[in-house]
C-alpha positions as CSV (number, residue, x, y, z in Angstrom):
1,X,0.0,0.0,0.0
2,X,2.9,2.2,0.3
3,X,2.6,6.2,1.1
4,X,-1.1,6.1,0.5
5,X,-1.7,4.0,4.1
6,X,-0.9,7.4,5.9
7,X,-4.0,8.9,4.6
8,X,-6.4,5.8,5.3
9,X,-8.1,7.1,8.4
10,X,-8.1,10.2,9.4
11,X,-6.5,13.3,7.1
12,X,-2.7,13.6,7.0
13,X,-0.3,16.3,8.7
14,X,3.2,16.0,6.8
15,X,5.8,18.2,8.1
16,X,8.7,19.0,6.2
17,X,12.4,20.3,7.7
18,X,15.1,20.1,5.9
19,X,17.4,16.8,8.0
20,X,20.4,18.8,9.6
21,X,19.3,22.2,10.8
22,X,21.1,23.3,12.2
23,X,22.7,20.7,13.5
24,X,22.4,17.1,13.0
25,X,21.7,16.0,16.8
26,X,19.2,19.0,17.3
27,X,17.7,17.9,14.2
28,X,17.1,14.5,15.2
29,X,15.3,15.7,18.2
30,X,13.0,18.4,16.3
31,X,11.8,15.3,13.4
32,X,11.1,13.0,16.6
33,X,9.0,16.0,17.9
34,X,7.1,16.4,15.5
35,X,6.0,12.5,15.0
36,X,4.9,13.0,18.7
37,X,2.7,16.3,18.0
38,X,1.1,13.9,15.2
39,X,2.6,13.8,12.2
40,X,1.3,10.9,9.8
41,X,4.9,11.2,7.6
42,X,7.7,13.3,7.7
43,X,9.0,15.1,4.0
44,X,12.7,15.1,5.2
45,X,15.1,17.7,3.1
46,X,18.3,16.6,1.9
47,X,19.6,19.9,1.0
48,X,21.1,21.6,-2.2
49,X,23.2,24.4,-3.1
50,X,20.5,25.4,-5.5
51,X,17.0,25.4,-3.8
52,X,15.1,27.3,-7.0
53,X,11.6,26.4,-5.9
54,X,12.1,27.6,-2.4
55,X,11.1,30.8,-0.4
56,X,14.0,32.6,2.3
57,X,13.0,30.2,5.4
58,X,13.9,26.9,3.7
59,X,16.3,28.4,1.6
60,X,18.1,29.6,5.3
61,X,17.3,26.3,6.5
62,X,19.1,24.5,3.8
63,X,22.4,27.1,4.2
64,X,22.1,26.1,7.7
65,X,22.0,22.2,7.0
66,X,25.1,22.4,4.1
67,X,27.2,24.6,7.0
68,X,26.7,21.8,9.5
69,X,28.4,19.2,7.2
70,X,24.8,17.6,5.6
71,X,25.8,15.2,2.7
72,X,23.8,12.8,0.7
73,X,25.4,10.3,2.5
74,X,25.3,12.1,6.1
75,X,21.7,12.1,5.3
76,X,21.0,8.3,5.5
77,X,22.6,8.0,7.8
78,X,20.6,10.6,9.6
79,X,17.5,8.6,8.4
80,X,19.2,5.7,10.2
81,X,19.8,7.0,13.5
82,X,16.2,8.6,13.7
83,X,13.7,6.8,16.3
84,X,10.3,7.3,14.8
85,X,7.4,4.9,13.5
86,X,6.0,7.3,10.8
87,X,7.3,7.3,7.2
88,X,10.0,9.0,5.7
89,X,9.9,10.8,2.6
90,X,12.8,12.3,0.7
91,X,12.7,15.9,-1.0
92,X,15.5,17.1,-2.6
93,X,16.9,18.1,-5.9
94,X,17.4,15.6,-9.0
95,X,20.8,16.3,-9.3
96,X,21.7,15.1,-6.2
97,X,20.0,11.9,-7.2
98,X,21.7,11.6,-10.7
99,X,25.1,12.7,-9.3
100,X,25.2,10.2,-6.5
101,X,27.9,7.7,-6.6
102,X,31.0,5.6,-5.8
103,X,31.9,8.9,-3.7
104,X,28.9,8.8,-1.6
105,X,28.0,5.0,-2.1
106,X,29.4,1.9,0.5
107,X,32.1,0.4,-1.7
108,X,30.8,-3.1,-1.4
109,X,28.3,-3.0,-4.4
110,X,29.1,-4.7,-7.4
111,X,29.3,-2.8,-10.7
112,X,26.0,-4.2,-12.9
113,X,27.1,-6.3,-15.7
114,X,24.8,-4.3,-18.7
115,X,27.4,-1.7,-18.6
116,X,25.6,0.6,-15.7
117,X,27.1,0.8,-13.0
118,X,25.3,0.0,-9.6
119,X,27.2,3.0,-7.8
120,X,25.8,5.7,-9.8
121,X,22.6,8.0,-10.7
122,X,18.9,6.9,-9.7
123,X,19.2,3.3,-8.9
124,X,22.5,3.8,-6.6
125,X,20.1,6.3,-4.8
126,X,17.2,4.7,-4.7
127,X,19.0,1.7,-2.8
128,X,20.4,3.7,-0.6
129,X,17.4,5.2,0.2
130,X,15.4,2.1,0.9
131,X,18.4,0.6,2.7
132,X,17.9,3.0,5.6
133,X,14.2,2.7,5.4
134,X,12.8,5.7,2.9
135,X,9.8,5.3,1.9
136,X,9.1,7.8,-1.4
137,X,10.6,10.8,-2.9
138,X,9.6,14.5,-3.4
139,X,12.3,15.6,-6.5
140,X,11.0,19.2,-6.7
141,X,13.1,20.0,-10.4
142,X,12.1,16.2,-12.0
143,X,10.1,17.0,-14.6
144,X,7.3,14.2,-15.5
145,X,8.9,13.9,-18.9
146,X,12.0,12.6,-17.5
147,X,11.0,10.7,-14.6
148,X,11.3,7.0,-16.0
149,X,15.1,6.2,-14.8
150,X,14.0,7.3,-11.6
151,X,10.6,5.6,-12.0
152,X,12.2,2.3,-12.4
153,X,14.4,2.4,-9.6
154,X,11.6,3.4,-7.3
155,X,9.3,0.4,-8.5
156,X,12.4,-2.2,-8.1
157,X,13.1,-1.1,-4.4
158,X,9.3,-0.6,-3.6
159,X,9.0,2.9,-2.9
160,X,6.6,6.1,-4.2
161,X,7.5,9.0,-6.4
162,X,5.4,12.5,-5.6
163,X,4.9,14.7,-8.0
164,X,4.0,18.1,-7.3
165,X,0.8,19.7,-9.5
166,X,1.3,23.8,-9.9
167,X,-1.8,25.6,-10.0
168,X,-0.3,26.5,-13.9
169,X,-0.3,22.2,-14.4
170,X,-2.4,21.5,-17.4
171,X,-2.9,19.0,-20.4
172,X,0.1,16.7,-21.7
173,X,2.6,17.5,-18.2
174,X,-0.4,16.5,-16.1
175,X,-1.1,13.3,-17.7
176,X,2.6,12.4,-17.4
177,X,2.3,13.3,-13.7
178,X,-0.8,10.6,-13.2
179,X,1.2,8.0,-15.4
180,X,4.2,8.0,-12.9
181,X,2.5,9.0,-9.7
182,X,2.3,7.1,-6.7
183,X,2.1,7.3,-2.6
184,X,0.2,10.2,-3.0
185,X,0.4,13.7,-5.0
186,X,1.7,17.2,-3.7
187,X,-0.9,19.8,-4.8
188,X,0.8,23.4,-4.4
189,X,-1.7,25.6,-3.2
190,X,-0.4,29.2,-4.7
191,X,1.6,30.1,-7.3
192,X,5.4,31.3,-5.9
193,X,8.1,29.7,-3.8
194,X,7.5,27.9,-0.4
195,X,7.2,30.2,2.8
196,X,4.3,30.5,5.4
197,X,1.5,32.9,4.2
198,X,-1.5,35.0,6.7
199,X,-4.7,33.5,4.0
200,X,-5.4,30.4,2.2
201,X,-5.0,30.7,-1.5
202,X,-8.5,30.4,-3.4
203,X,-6.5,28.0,-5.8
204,X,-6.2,25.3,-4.0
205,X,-9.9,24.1,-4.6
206,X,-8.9,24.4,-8.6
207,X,-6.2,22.7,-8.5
208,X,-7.6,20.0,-6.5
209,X,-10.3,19.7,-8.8
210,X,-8.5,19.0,-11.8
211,X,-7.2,16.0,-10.5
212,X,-10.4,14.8,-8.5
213,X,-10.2,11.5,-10.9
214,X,-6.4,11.2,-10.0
215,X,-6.5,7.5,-7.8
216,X,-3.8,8.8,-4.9
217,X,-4.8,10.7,-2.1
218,X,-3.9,14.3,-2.3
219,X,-1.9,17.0,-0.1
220,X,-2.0,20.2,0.0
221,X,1.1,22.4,0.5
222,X,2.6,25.7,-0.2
223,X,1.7,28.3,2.5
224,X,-0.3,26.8,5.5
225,X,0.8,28.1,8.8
226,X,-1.7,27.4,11.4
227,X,-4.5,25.1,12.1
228,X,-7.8,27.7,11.3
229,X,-5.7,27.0,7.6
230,X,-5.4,23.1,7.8
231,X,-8.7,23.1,8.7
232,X,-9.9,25.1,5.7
233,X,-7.8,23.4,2.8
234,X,-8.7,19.5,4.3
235,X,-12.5,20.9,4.5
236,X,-12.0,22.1,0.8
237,X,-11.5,18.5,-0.2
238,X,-7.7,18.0,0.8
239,X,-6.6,14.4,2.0
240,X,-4.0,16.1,4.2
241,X,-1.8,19.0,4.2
242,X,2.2,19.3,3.7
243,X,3.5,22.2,6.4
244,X,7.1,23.4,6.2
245,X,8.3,26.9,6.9
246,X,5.7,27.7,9.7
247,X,8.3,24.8,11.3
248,X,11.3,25.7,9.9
249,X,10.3,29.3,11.6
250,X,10.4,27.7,14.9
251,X,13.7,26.3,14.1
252,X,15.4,29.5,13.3
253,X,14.3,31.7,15.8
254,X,15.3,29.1,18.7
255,X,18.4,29.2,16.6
256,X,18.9,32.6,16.3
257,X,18.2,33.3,19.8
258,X,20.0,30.6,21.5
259,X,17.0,28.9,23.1
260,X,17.6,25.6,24.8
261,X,17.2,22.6,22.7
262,X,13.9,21.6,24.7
263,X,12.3,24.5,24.4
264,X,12.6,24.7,20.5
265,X,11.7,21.3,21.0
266,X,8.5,21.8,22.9
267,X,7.2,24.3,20.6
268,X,7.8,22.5,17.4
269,X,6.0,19.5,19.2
270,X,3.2,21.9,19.9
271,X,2.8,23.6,16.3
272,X,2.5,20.0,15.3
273,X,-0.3,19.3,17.5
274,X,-1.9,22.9,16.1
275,X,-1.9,21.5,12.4
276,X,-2.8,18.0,13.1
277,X,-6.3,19.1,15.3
278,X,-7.1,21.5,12.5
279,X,-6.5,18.7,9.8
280,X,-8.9,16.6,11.9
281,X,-11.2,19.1,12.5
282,X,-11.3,19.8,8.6
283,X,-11.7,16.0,7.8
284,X,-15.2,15.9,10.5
285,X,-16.1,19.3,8.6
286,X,-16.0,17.5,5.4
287,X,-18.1,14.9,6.7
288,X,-20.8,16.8,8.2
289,X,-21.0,18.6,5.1
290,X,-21.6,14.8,3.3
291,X,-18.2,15.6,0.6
């Protein structure tokens, strides 16, 4: 059942933070935090020089991560050491993916006899990746067109491929998306770059409509920072909602201000909790409503 079991019950709270910021041990503790304050799956960053589809917090978050020594490698094993139950699901950049190699891969695998080598590009990745226990990516650059290498490698090792529907997705690029979807789909809610916004854009019930037929469950991100917000885009028709700066927020200001560890750690835990009633108070909206 893959990805799609974390929707099955009630609506789904996925958090994103990009693994590392600002350090790795604090950043082990703020992704366990926020399983407890209810997340259903966890969008883990592995970060890139290059973050084009990001707003200032992640893109901060993602300096912060590459200053403290993050590494595609350093990042499973961050997956490795973390102590949660929930899913983990990989966003990053394809060229990280299609770069990785016998520099970041364990030296025991075998070169593939077809001429491909085992230690490089999406497969290497993609083993790596379900080796430590990932369960799907997020590759915010891939387009659909391109996606089979990475497609294949996924369905060999078992795990989902996101794809992330724009409020501009339309005609051939959307059908490509539905071909090679799977887990569930990430419907951006405004046009722009990621970052916490004051309203809830009036295109997220468009975009959700046009893929309404679409058989994955759908989540909504792109500017949700409280739970009066989840609450409105899950009642809209929302399977569950993808939150990340509002969090990453928390993360740089206990940063910035040299707060304790637990109390970064407590509030994180506690925005969590925010987004996850108003997701569930959305969802019994929804049902009262008979949608």
């Amino acid at each position: 059942m893959g990805l799609e079991r974390v929707f099955a019950d009630d609506p789904a709270f996925i958090p994103y933070v990009a693994a590392g910021d600002p350090s790795y041990e604090a950043s082990l503790e703020y992704v366990e935090a926020l399983e407890r304050g209810g997340a259903d799956a966890i969008e883990l960053g592995l970060p890139f020089s290059e973050p084009m589809a990001e707003g200032s917090t992640i893109q901060e978050a993602v300096v912060r991560s590459l200053e403290a020594g993050m590494t595609p490698e350093r990042y499973f094993e961050f997956v490795a050491d973390l102590d949660v139950d929930v899913p983990i699901v990989c966003m990053t950049y394809y060229n990280l993916i299609a770069q990785f190699g016998d520099s970041e891969a364990p030296a025991s695998r075998d070169a593939r006899t077809d001429g491909e080598s085992a230690n490089t590009g999406p497969r290497a990745f993609v083993e790596r990746a379900a080796e430590v226990g990932i369960e799907g990516f997020v590759v915010v650059d891939l387009p659909a067109e391109e996606a089979g290498p990475l497609r294949e490698a996924c369905d060999e090792y078992g795990l989902d491929l996101v794809f992330i529907v724009a409020p501009t997705t339309r005609g051939e690029r959307l059908e490509r998306m539905r071909e090679h979807v799977s887990g569930y789909v990430y419907v951006q809610a405004r046009l722009g770059v990621t970052g916490a916004r004051e309203d809830v854009s009036d295109q997220t019930e468009e975009s959700l409509a046009r893929i309404a037929d679409w058989d994955v469950p759908k989540a909504v991100g792109f500017g949700i920072k409280t739970g009066e917000h989840a609450e409105r885009i899950v009642a809209a028709g929302a399977d569950g909602i993808i939150v990340g700066s509002a969090l990453i927020d928390i993360i740089a200001a206990g940063h910035a201000d040299g707060d304790p560890l637990p109390k970064t750690v407590q509030r994180l835990e506690s925005k969590a909790r925010e987004l996850k009633r108003g997701a569930l108070a959305g969802g019994a909206r929804r049902a009262d409503d008979g949608s």
